[in-house]
C-alpha positions in Angstrom: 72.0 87.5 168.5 73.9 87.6 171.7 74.6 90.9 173.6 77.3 92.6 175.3 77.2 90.9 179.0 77.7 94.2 181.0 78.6 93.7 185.1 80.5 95.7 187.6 82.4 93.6 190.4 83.7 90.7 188.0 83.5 89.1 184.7 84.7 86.4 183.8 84.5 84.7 179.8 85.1 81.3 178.6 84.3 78.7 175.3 82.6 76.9 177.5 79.9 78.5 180.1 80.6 75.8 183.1 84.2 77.1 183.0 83.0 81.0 183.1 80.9 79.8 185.9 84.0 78.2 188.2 85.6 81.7 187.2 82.7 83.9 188.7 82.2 81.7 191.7 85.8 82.4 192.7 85.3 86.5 192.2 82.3 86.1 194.0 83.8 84.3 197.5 86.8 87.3 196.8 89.2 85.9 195.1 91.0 87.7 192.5 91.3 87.7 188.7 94.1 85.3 188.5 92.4 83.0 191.0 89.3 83.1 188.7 91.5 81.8 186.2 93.4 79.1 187.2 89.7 77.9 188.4 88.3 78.4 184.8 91.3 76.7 183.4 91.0 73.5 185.4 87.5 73.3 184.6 87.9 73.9 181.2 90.7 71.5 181.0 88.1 69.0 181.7 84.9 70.2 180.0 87.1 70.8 176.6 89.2 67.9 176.7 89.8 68.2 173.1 90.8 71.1 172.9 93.6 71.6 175.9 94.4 70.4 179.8 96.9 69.5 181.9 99.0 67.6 179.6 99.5 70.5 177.4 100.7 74.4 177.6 99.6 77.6 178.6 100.6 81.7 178.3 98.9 84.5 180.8 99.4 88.5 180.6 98.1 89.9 183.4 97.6 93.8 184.5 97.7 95.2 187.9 95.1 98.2 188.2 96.0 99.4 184.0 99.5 98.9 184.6 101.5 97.0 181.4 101.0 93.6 181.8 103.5 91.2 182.8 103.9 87.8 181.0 103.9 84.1 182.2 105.4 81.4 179.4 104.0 77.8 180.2 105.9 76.6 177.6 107.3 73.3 177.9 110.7 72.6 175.8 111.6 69.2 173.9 112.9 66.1 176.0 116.8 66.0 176.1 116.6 62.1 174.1 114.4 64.1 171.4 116.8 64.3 168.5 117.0 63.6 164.9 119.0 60.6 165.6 115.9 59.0 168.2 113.5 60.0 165.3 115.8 58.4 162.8 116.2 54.8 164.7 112.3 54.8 164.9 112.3 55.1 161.1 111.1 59.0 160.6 113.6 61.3 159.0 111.1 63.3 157.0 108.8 64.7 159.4 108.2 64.0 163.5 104.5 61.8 163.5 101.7 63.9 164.9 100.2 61.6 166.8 101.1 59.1 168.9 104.0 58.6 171.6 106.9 59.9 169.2 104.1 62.9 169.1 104.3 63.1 172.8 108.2 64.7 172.5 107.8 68.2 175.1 107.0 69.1 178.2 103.7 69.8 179.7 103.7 73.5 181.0 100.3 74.4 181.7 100.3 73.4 185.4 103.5 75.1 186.1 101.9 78.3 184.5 98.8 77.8 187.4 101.7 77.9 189.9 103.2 81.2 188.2 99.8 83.0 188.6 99.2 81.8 192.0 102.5 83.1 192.8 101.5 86.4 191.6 98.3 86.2 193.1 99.3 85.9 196.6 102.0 88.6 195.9 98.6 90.8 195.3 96.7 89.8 198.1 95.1 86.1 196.7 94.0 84.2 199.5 91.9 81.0 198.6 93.6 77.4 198.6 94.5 75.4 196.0 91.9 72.9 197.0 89.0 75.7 196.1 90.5 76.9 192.9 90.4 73.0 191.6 87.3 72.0 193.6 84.9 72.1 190.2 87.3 70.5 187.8 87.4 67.7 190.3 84.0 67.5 190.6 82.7 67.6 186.9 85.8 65.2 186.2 85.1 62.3 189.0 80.9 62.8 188.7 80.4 63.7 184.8 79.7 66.4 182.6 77.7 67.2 179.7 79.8 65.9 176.6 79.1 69.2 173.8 78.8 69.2 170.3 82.5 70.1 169.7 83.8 67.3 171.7 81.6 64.8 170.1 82.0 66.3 166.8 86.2 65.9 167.0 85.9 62.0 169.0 83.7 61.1 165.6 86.2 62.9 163.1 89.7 62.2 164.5 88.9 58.6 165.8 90.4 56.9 162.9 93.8 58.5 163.6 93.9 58.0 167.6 91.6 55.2 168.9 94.8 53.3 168.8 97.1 55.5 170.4 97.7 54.1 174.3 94.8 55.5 176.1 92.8 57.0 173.6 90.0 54.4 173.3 89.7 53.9 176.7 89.6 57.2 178.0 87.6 59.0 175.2 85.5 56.0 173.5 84.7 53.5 176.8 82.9 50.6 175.8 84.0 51.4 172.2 81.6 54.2 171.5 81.9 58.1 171.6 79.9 59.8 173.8 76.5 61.2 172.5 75.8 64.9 172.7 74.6 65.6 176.4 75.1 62.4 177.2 77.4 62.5 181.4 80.5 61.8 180.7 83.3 61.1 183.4 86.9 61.7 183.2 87.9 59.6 187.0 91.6 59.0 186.6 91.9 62.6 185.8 90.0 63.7 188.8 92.4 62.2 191.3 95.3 63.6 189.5 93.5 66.6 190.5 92.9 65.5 194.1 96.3 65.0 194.3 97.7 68.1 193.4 95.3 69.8 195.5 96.6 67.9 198.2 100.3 68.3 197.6 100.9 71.8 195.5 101.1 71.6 191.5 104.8 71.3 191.7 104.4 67.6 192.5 103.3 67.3 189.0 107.4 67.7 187.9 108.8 67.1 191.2 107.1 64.7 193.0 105.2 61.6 193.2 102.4 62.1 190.1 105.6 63.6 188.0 107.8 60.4 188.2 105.0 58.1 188.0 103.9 60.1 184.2 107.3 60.1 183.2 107.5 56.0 183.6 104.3 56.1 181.9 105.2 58.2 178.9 108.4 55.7 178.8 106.6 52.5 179.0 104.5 54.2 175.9 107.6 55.3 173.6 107.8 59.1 174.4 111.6 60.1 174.2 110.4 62.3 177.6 111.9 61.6 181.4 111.5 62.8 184.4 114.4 64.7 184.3 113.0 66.7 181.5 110.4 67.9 184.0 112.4 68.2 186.6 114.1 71.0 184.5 111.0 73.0 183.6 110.1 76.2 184.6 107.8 78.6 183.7 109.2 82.2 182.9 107.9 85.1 183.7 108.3 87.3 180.8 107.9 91.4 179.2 105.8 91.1 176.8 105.8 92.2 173.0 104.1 95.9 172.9 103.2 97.8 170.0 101.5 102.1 169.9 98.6 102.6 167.9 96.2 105.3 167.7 94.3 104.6 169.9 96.4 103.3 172.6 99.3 100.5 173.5 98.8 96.5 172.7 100.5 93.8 174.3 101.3 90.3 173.1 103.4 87.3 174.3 107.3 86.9 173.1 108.9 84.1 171.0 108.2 81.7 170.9 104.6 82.6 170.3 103.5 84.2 167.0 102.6 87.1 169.4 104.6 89.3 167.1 102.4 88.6 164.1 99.1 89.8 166.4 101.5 92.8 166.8 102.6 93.5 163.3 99.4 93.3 162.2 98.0 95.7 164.3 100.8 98.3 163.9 100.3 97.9 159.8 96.3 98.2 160.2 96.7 101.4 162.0 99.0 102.8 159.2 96.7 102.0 156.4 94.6 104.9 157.6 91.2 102.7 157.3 87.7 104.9 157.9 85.4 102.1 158.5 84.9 98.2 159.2 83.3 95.5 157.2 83.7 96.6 153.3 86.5 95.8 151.0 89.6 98.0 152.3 88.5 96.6 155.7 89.3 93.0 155.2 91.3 93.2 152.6 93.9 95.7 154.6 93.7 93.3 157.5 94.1 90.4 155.3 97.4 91.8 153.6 98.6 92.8 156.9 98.4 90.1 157.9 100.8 88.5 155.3 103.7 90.9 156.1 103.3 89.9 159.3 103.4 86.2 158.9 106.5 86.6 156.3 108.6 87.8 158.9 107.0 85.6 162.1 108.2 82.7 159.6 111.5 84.0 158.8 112.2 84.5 162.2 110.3 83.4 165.6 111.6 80.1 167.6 112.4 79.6 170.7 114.4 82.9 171.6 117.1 81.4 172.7 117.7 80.0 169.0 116.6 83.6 167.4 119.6 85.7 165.8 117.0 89.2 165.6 115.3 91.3 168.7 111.4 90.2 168.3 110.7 94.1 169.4 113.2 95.6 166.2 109.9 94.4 163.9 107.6 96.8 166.3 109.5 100.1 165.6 107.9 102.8 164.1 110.3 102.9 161.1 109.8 98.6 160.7 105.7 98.8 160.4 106.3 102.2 158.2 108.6 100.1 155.3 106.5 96.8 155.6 103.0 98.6 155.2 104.5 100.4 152.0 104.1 97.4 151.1 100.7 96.5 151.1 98.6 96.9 147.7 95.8 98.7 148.5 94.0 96.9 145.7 95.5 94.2 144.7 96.4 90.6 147.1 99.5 89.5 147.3 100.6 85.8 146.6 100.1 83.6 149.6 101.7 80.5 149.5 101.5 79.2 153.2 100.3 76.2 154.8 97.9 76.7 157.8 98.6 75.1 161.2 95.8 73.0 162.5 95.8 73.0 166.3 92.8 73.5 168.7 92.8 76.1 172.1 91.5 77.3 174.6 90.9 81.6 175.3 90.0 82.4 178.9 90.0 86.2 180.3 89.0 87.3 183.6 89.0 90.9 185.3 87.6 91.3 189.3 86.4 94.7 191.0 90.1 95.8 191.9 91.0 96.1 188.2 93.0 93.2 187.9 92.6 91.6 184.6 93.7 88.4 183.2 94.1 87.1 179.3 95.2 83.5 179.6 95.2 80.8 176.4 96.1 76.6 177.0 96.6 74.3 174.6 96.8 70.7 173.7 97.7 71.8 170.0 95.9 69.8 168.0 92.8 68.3 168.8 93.4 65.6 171.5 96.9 66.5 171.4 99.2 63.4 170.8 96.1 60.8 171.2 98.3 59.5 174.6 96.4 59.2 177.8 98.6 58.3 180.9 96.2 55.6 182.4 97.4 56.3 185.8 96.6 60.4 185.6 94.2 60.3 182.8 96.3 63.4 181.4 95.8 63.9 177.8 99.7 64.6 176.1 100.3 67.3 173.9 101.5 66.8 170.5 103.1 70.6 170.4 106.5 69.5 169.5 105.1 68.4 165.9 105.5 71.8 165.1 109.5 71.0 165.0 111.2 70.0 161.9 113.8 67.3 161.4 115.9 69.0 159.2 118.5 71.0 160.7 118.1 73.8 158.0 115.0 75.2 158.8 113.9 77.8 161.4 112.2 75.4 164.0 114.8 72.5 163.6 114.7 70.1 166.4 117.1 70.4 168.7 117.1 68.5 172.8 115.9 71.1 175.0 114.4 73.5 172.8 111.1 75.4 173.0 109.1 74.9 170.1 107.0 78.0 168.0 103.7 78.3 169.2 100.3 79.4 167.5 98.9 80.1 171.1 99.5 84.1 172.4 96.7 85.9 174.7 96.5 89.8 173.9 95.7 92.6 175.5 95.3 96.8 175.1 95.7 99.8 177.4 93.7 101.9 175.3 94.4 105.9 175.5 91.3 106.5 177.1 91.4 104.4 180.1 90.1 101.4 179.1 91.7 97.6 179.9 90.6 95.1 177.4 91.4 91.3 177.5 91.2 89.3 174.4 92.2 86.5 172.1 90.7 83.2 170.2 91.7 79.7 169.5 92.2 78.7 165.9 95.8 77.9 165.5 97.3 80.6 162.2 93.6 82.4 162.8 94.8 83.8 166.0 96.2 86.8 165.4 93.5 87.2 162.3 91.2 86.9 164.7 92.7 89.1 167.5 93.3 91.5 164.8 89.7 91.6 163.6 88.3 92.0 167.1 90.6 95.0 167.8 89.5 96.4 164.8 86.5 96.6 165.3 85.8 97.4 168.5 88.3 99.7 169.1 89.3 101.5 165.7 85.8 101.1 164.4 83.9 101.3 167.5 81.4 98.6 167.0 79.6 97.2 170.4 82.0 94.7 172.1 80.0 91.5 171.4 78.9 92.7 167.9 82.7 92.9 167.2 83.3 88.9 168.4 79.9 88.1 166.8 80.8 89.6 163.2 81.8 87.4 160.1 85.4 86.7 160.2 88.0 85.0 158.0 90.6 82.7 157.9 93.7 83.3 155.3 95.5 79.7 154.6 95.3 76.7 153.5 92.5 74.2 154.4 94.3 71.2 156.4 94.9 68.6 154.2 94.0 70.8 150.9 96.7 72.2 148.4 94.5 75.0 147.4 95.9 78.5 149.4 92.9 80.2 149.7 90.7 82.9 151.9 88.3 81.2 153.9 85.1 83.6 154.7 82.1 83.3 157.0 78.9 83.2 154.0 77.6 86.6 156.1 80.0 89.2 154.0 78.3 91.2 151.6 78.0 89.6 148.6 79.3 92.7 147.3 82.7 92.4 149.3 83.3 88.6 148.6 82.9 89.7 144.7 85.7 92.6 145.1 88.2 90.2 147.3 87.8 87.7 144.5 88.3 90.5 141.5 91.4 91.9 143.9 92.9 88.4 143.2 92.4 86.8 147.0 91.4 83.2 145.7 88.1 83.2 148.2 85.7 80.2 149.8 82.6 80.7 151.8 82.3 78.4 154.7 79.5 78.8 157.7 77.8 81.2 158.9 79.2 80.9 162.1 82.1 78.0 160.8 83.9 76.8 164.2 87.4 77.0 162.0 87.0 80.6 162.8 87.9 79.7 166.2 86.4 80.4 169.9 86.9 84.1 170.4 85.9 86.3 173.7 87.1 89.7 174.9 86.1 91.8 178.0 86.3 96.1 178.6 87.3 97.6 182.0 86.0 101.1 181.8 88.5 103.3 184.7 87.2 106.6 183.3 84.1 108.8 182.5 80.5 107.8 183.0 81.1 104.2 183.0 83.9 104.1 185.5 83.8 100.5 186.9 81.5 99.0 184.2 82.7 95.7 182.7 81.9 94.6 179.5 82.0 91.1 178.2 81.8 89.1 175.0 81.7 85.3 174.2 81.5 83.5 170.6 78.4 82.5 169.5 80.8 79.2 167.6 81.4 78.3 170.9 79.4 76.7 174.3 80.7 79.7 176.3 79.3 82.7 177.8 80.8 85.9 179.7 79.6 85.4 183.2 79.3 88.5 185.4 78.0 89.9 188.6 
């Protein structure tokens, strides 16, 4: 079993340990946390190509010193030709298709979040070029890298469904194969898109040359996107969601993320008055918490602009005291929900100044829309799937509009000093997850990497299945699994260590006591990453 990485001057953690390592060679030359990251996420955005890169979104909190976080949304919205009418003259009035070009319907934000954070890193004293920051993404893009297990394992299982999406086959299966495990695999249109924005600044990616040339390329394919669309994009800079516990104050991104569920759940948790981790009233609180808080996150999160509540009113002491009164403490409630597929990336860095950094990026599900521009070798995202075409609902389509998102980094200012960055992949497991972690590491004081190591669960449906049920690692007690079944929670064991849980990390920045200026760092053992210190 892994331990708890422990450093002083930097950490940085990753799903996948070349991306740690890009992150800890930029603390190391003296660049900041933020510069770390953007490094780690452009690595990562080619060693995990499933799971997210430049073609899809990304959200960042980042603390100055133990100061309240600020928030960056890397959200891009839906293209202004993206209506119900479009979807109707291509023949779908039911539902938008997940994959393919009509997937491809919203704007890339994850490079215009890189060019938030460098904005704020120079503002702090950042000081490497762009050039640097990119240099090992470039390099493990133009010369190969080791394809892993999870990238193999998704080409094999979702090739029926993309390899003949434009771009797919050629970019992920060349010469009509999937990689093998290990086996060097390149990524060359991709690392001259790189090249180029190192050369020119990321904003060429929606205002330049490389934006117009995508945006004739997502055209010729049947996207509804222009350039126009990214023209218009922006990312915000944002106050994030907070919510008081016991123990101290923890901060999650706004609408449209289901930040507020991560939120909610933590607030009810702490009400329920739970004495230790790991038995019954553990998950079971957690899991019912974690229904109230989806109930509302349903009811109510979109894109703000589209929201007719405050977010922050569901965070109020009085709120979190009538919604845990109403939380069985023995029985489950019904849970009729259909999970959210969708595969992420969760990236946090902190450096020797106390700067820390909990970043997520996304392609939403795995390969996004299947679409890869042959000219950039961008993979597009399919995050406007998440949009409904019927103007009733809560995340209606509409041109222009942001859509919900799964993806939301966390963070706590705990009372005693401490600055922890954390979060997961895992689509509706998210804020489980984040929840869990929390738990028990900082209510239940388990070791750091023991607390990301633990058995976890999943509450929803399996994608694809009609059966709503509680998904658990096989390493509960046998005891527990038999009281969550007799409590009514309809339960399946899965994995020992099942990669639906998702790819979870966290780090510690200790500002006080003995360990003043210790770091402490934890990686998933369901993933290929590590926490990489010095």
């Amino acid at each position: 079993m892994r331990e708890t990485t422990r450093a002083t001057r930097g950490m940085v953690v990753a799903p996948h340990h070349l991306a740690a390592e890009s992150g800890l060679a930029i603390l190391r030359e003296g660049g900041n946390a933020i510069e770390a990251m953007v490094a780690a996420a452009a690595t990562i955005g080619v060693v995990y190509p499933h799971m997210n890169g430049l073609g899809g979104d990304n959200f960042w909190l980042v603390s100055e010193g133990g100061k309240p976080p600020v928030g960056i949304d890397a959200c891009g919205a839906a293209a202004g030709l993206a209506t119900r009418d479009f979807y109707a003259a291509q023949g779908h009035t039911g539902s938008i298709p997940s994959r393919g070009p009509l997937a491809a319907l919203t704007v890339a934000g994850a490079v215009s979040g890189w060019q938030a954070a460098l904005e704020l890193a120079k503002a702090t004293g950042g000081r490497l070029p762009l050039s640097r920051l990119l240099a090992d993404a470039i390099h493990y893009a133009r010369h190969g890298f080791p394809a892993s297990a999870t990238q193999v394992k998704n080409n094999i299982g979702k090739r029926a469904e993309l390899e003949h999406v434009p771009g797919f086959a050629t970019t992920f299966m060349p010469g009509g194969r999937h990689p093998e495990v290990g086996e060097q695999f390149r990524l060359e249109a991709l690392a001259t898109t790189l090249e180029h924005l190192a050369r020119t600044g990321v904003d060429d990616f929606y205002r330049g040359e490389l934006g117009r040339q995508m945006a004739e390329e997502l055209e010729r394919a049947g996207s509804p996107l222009r350039f126009g669309d990214l023209e218009r994009h922006r990312a915000l800079i944002v106050e994030p969601l907070a919510v008081q516990t016991t123990h101290g104050t923890a901060y999650g991104m706004p609408p449209p993320t289901q930040g507020l569920a991560s939120m909610m759940i933590l607030g009810l948790y702490d009400r329920l008055g739970i004495g230790e981790a790991e038995g019954f009233d553990f998950v079971h609180g957690l899991v019912e918490a974690t229904k109230q808080a989806f109930l509302v996150r349903d009811a109510h999160v979109t894109d703000p602009a589209h929201m007719t509540v405050d977010a922050k009113l569901y965070l109020t002491p009085a709120m979190l005291d009538e919604r845990a009164r109403r939380i069985d403490r023995r029985r489950a409630s019904a849970w009729p929900r259909v999970a959210a597929p969708g595969d992420t990336v969760w990236l946090g860095a902190i450096d020797g100044a106390g700067r820390a950094v909990s970043f997520i990026q996304s392609v939403y599900w795995e390969f996004g829309s299947g679409v890869v521009l042959p000219g950039s070798g961008i993979t597009w995202q399919n995050r406007g799937t998440s949009f409904t075409l019927d103007p009733a609902k809560q995340n209606a389509l509409v041109p222009y509009r942001r859509p919900f998102h799964t993806i939301q980094p966390a963070m706590a200012l705990l009372d005693d000093g401490r600055v922890m960055p954390y979060g997961t992949m895992g689509g509706e497991g998210q804020p489980q997850t984040q929840a869990a972690i929390y738990a028990r590491h900082v209510v239940h004081g388990q070791d750091l990497q023991g607390a990301v190591s633990a058995p976890r669960w999943l509450l929803g449906r399996t994608w694809g299945s009609e059966v709503t049920n509680l998904r658990l690692e096989s390493r509960f007690d046998p005891a527990v699994v038999a009281r969550l079944k007799a409590a009514g929670h309809d339960v399946e064991l899965v994995g020992d260590f099942d990669e639906v849980m998702g790819h979870a990390g966290a780090l510690v920045l200790h500002r006080a006591g003995a360990r003043a200026g210790s770091i402490d760092g934890a990686s998933d053992p369901r993933s290929d990453g590590r926490a990489a210190g010095f």
